[in-house]
C-alpha positions in Angstrom: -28.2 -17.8 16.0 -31.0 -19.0 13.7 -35.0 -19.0 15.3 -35.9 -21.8 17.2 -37.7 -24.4 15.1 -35.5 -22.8 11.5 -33.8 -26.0 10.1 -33.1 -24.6 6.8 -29.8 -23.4 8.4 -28.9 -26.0 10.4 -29.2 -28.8 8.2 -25.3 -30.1 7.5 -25.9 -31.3 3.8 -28.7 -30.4 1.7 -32.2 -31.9 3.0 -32.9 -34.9 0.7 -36.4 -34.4 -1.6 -39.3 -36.1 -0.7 -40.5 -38.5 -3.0 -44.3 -37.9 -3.6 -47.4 -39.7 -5.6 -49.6 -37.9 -7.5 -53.5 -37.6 -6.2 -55.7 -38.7 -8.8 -57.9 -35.3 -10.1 -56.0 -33.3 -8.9 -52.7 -31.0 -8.5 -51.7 -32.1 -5.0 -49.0 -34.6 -4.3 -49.3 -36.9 -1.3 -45.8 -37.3 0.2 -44.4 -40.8 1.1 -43.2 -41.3 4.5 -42.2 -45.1 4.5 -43.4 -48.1 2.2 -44.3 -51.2 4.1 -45.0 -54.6 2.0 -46.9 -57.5 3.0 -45.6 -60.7 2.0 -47.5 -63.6 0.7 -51.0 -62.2 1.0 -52.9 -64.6 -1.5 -53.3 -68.5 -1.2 -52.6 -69.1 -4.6 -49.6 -66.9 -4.4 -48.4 -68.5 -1.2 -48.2 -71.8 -3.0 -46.8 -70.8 -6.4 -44.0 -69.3 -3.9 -43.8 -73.1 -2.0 -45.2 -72.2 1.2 -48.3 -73.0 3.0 -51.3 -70.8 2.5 -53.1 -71.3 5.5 -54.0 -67.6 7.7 -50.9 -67.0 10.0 -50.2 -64.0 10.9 -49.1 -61.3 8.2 -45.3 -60.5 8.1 -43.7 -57.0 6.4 -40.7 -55.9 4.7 -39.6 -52.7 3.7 -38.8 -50.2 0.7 -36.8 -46.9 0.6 -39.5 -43.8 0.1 -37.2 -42.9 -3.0 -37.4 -46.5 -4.9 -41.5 -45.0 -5.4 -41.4 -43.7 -9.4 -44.7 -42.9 -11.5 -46.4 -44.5 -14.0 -45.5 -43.7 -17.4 -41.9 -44.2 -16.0 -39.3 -45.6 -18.4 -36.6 -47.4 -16.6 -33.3 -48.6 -16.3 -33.0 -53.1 -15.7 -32.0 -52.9 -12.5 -28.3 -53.8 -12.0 -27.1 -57.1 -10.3 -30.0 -59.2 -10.8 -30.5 -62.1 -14.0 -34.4 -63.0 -12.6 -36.2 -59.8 -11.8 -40.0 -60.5 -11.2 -43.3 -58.6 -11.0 -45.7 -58.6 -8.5 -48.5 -56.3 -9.1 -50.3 -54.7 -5.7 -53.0 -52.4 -4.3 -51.0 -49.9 -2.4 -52.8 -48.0 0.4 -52.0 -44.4 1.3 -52.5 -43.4 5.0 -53.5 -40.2 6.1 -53.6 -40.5 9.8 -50.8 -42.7 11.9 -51.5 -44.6 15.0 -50.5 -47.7 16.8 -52.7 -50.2 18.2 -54.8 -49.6 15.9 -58.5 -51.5 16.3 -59.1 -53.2 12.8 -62.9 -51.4 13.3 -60.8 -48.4 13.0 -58.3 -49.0 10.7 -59.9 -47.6 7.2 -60.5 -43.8 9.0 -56.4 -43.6 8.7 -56.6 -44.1 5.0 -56.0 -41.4 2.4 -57.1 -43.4 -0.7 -55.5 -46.5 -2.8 -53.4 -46.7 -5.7 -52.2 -49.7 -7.9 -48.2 -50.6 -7.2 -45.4 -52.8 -8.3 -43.6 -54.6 -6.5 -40.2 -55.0 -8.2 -38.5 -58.0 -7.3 -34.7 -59.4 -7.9 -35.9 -63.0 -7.2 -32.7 -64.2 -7.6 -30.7 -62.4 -4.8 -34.2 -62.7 -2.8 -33.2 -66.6 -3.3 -29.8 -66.5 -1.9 -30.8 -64.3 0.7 -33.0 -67.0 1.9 -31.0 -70.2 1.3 -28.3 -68.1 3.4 -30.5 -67.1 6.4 -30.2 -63.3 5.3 -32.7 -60.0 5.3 -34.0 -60.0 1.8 -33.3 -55.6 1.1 -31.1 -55.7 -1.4 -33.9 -57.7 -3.2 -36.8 -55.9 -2.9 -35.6 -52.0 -1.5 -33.2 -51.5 -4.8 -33.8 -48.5 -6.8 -37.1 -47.9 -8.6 -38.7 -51.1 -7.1 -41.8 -49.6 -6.2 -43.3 -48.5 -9.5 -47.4 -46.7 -8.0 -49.6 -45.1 -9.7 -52.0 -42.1 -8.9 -53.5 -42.4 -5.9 -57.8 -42.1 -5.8 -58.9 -40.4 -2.3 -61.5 -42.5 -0.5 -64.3 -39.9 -1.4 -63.7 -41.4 -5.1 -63.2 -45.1 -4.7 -64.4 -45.8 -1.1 -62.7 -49.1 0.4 -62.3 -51.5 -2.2 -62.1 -55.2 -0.8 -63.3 -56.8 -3.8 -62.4 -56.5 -7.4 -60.1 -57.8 -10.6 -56.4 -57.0 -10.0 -54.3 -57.7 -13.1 -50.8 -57.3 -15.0 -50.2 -57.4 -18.4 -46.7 -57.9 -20.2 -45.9 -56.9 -24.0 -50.2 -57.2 -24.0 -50.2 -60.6 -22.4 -52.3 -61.6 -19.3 -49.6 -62.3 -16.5 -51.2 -62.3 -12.9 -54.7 -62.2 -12.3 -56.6 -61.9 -9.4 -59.1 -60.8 -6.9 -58.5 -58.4 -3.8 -61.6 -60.8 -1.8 -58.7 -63.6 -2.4 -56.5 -61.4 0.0 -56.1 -63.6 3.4 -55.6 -60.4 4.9 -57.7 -57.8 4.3 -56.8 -54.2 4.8 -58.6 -53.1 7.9 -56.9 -55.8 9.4 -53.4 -55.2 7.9 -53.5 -52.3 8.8 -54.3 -53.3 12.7 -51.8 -55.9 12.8 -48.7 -53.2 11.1 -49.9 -50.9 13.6 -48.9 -53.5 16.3 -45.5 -53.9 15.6 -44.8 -50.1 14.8 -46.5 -46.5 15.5 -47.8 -46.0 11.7 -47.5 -42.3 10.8 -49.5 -40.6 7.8 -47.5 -40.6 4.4 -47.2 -44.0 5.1 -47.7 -46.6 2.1 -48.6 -50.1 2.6 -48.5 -52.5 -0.5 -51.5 -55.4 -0.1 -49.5 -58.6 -1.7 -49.7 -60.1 -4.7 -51.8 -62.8 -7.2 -50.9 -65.6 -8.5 -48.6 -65.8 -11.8 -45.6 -63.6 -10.4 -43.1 -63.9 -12.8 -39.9 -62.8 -14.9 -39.1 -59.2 -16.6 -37.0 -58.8 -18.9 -35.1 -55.8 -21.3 -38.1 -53.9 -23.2 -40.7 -55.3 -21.2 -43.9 -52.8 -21.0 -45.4 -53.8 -17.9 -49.4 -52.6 -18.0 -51.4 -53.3 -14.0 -55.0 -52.6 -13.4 -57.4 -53.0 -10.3 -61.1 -52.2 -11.0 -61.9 -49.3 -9.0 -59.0 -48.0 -8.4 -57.3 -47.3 -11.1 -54.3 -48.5 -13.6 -50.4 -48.1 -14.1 -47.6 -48.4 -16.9 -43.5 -48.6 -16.8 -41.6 -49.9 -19.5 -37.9 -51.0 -19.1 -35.1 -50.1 -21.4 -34.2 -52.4 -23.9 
């Protein structure tokens, strides 16, 4: 009989890897628990999308840990989609979980912050809606999640203001600012922390700016936020 506590024998398949992002500076990895998104998190992006921007409460969706992939990644168009969009995002890293977590609080479970796409096959995401459907197979598909090193707190502090930007082939796409956020991310982080017990390798992606839009074959797809730090994919012609 194996030790208490040894799993590497009991295991019934082979333990999947854990997908990890790299720490800015550094040779350590910081490994990905779960990737929580916040939808519709700017005004302007909240109208370009049809809906109403005014402050009600946030609401989440979810990634796979394994659709995370580096910058400097080239990739495959995903399958199954016509219309696959951008939305460029600061991702924040937790270091510590919690639940009920006081927004006064909230920034002492962060790691750091990185910059992060969030991949998009708008036109299943469409369906799913007009049908009354979850929207994964939209946004949890493989290599939606696109995040780039990520820059410990003792290097970039808290950003809550700053440009956030994504550039296409060189051209200006979406453009923003993270004080246009209508929820910051103390208080994301509170509100998350409500509805589940957060633990640390957790990622949550902030929303997007205005001027999502469509990617197409060969696409290099360049995103930046001032502080924090910058990210590149290109898709396969």
């Amino acid at each position: 009989m194996p030790p208490a506590g040894d799993q590497a024998t009991s295991y019934a398949i082979a333990a999947p890897v854990v997908t990890t992002v790299a720490v800015d500076g550094t040779d350590a990895t910081f490994p990905v628990a779960r990737v929580f998104c916040v939808g519709r998190n700017y005004a302007e992006h909240a109208v370009e999308m049809g809906h109403d921007p005014v402050r009600e409460p946030p609401f989440f969706f979810m990634k796979p840990a394994d659709a995370v992939v580096p910058t400097g990644s080239r990739l495959p168009f995903p399958i199954h989609t016509q219309d696959l969009h951008h939305e460029i995002e600061l991702v924040v890293a937790l270091a510590e979980g919690g639940q009920e977590i006081a927004v006064d609080e909230a920034l002492d479970h962060v790691f750091g912050y990185a910059v992060g796409l969030d991949m998009t096959r708008r036109d299943l995401q469409a369906v799913a809606k007009q049908a009354g459907r979850p929207w994964d197979m939209a946004k949890g598909f493989d290599r939606s999640a696109p995040i780039g090193p990520i820059r410990p707190v003792a290097e970039v502090g808290h950003p809550s203001e700053g440009a956030i930007w994504l550039r296409i082939n060189g051209e200006l796409r979406q453009e923003g600012d993270l004080s246009q956020q209508i929820w910051n991310v103390p208080e994301t982080i509170s509100y998350l922390s409500s509805l589940v017990a957060l633990r640390p390798g957790d990622l949550v992606m902030t929303g997007t700016p205005q001027g999502v839009g469509p990617v197409m074959r060969g696409d290099r797809l360049e995103g930046h936020i001032d502080g924090v730090g910058d990210l590149a994919v290109e898709y396969d012609g």
